[in-house]
C-alpha positions as CSV (number, residue, x, y, z in Angstrom):
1,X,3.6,9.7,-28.2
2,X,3.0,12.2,-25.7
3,X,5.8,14.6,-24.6
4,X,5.5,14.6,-21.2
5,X,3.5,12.0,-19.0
6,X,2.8,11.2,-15.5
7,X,4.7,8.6,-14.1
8,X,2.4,5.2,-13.1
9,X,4.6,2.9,-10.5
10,X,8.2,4.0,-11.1
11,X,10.7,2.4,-9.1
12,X,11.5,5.1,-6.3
13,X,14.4,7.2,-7.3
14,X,13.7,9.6,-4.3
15,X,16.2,7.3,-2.0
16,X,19.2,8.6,-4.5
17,X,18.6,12.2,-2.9
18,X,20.5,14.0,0.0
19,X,18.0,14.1,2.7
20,X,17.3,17.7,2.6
21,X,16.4,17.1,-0.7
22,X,14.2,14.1,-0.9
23,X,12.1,15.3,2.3
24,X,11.0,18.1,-0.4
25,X,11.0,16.1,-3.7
26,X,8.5,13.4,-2.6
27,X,5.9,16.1,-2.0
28,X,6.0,17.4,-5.9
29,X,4.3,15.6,-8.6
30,X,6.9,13.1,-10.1
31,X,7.1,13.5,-13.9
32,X,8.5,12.0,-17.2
33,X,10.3,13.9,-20.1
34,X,11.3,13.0,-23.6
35,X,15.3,13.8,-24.5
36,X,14.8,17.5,-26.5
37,X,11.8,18.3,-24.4
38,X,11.8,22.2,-23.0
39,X,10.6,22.3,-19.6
40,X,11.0,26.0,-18.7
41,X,10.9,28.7,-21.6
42,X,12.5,32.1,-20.9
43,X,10.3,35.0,-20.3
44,X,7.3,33.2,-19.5
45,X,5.9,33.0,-16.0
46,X,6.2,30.0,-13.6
47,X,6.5,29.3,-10.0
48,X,7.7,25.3,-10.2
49,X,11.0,24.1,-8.8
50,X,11.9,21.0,-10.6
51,X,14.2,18.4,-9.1
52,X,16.0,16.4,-11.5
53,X,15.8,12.3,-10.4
54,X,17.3,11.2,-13.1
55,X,18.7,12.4,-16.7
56,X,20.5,15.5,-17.5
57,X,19.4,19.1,-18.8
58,X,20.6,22.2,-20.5
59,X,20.0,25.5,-19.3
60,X,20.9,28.2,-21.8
61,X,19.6,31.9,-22.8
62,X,19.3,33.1,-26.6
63,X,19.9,36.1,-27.9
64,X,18.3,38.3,-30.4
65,X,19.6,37.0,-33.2
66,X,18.7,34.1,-31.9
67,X,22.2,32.5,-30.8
68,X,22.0,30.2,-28.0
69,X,24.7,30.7,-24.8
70,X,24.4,27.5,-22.7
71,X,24.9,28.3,-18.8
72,X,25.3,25.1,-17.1
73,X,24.5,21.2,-17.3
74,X,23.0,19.8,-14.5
75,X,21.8,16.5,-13.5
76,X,20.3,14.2,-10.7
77,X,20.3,15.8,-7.4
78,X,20.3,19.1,-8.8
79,X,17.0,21.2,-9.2
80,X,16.1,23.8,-11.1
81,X,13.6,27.0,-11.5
82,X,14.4,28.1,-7.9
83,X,15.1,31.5,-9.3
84,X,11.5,32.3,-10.8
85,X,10.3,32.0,-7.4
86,X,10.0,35.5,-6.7
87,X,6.8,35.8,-9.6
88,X,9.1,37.4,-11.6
89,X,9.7,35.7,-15.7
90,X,11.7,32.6,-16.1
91,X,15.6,33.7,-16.6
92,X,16.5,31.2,-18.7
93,X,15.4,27.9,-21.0
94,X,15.7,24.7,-20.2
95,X,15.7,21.8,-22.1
96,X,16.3,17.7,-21.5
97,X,19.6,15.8,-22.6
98,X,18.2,13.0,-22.2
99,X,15.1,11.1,-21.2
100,X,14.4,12.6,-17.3
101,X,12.2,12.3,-14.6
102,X,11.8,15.3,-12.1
103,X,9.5,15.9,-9.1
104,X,7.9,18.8,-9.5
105,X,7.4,21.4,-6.7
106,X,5.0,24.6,-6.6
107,X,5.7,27.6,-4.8
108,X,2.9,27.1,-2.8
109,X,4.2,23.7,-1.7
110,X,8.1,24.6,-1.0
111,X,6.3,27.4,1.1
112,X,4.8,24.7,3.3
113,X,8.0,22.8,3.5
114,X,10.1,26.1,4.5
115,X,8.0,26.2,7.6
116,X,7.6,22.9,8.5
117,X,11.8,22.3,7.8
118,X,13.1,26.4,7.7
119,X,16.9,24.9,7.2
120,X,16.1,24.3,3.8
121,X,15.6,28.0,3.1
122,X,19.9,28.0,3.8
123,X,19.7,25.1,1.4
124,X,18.0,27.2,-1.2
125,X,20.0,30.6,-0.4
126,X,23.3,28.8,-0.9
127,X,22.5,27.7,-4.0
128,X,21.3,31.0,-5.6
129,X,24.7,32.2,-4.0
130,X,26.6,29.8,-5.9
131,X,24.8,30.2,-9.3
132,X,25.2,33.8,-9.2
133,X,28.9,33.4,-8.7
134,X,29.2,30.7,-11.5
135,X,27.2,32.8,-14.0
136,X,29.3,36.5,-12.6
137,X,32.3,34.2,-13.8
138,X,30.9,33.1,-16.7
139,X,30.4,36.5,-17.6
140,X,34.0,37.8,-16.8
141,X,35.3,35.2,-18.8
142,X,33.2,36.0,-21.7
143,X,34.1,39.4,-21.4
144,X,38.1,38.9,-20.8
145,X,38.9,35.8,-22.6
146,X,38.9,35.4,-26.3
147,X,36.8,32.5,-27.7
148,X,40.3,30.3,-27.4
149,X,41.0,31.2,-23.6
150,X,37.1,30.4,-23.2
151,X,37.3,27.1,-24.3
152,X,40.7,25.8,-22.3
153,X,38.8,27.0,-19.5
154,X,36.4,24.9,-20.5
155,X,37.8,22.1,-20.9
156,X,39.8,22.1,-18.0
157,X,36.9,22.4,-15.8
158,X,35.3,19.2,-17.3
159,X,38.9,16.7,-17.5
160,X,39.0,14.2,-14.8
161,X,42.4,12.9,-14.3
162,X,43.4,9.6,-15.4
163,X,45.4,6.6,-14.4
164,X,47.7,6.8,-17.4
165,X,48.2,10.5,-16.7
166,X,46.1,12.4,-19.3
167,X,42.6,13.9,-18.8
168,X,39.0,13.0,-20.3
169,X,36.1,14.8,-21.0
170,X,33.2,12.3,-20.0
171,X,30.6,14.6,-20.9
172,X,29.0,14.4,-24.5
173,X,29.3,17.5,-25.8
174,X,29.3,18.2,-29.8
175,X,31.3,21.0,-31.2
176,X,27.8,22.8,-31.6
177,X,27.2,22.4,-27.7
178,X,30.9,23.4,-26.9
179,X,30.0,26.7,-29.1
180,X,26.5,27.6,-26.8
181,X,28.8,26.9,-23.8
182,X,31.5,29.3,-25.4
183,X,29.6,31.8,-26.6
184,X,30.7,31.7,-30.1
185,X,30.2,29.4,-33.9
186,X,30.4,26.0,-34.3
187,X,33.1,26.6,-37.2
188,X,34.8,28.3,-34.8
189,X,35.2,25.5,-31.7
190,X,35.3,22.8,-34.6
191,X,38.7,24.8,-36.4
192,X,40.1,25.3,-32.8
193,X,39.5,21.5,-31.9
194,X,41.4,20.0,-35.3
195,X,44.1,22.3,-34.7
196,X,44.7,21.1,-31.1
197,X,44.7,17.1,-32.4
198,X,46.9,18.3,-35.2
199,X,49.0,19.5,-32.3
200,X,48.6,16.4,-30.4
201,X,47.7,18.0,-27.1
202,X,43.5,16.5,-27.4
203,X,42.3,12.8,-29.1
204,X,38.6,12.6,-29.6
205,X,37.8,8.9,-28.8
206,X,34.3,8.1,-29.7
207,X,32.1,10.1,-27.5
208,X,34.6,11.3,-24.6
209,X,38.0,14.0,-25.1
210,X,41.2,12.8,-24.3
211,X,43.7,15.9,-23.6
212,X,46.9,14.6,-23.9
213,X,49.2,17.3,-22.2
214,X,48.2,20.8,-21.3
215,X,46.5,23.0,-23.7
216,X,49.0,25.8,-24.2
217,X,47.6,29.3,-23.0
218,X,47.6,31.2,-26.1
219,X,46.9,29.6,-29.5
């Protein structure tokens, strides 16, 4: 089975877009990936902007000793890429979730769209903007949290309130994936998590989180 292939009749997902979006999208190539399948490897030189359709995808960096850090999630509506643009090496990796099908965009291409539709450039700016904040606050909290702060931050940026009162993590996310996200070892997120359902403040059900109460500040 192939890992990647063109798409033949799909049913059109381009109507799920905003409208910025979509005017954009349905000029790229529309494409199908394989869950685990790396669409962008860091370092290496590209100029595609792909926008997700469907699915969901890691971006992450690894370091030297080979460590993964994972920087975001994103999925449909979202695109990806935008910040090789400039010719310079991809910044990060990216890798599927889940089976995905994105419409792929050259620089060339989005080129021709910015001058036909030169609002979208805004589009584009803001978004840089608000990636570079995300990641310069990823960064401080790496730097000024320990690996416990780190992950109550976490999860309280991902708990949805409920109707009985307590929060749930939706998102599947293994200890492993918590630990790329955190910056730190998989024994590490998986000794903090026990200790919290010993404590009764978090209830893993299946594939979701259940926090029960607050997470105390300090552990």
């Amino acid at each position: 089975m192939p890992n990647v292939h063109a798409s033949a009749n799909p049913p059109d997902p381009f109507n799920l877009l905003p409208e910025p979006l979509r005017r954009l999208a349905v000029r790229g190539e529309l494409r199908r990936f394989r869950k685990g399948f790396t669409l962008i490897h860091e370092g290496e030189q590209g100029d595609t902007l792909y926008i997700i359709l469907s699915g969901r995808v890691r971006v992450f960096g690894t370091g030297d000793s080979g460590r993964e850090i994972t920087y975001g999630t994103y999925g449909a509506g979202e695109y990806i890429g935008e910040i090789s643009l400039d010719g310079g090496p991809r910044s990060a990796s990216v890798t599927t979730l889940e089976p995905a099908v994105c419409a792929l965009v050259t620089r060339h291409t989005l080129l021709q769209h910015i001058a036909e539709h030169p609002e979208f450039a805004f589009d584009l700016l803001a978004k840089v903007i608000r990636r570079v904040r995300v990641a310069t606050l990823s960064t401080k909290q790496l730097a000024l949290n320990d690996v416990y702060g780190r992950l109550v931050l976490l999860v309280n940026s991902l708990a949805e309130p409920q109707a009985d009162g307590t929060r749930r993590v939706t998102e599947r996310l293994t200890h492993q994936e918590m630990a790329n996200r955190l910056g730190c070892s998989r024994e590490m997120v998986s000794r903090l998590m026990k200790d919290l359902e010993h404590g009764g403040y978090v209830s893993s059900t299946g594939p979701t989180l259940a926090v029960l109460r607050p997470l105390p500040a300090r552990w």
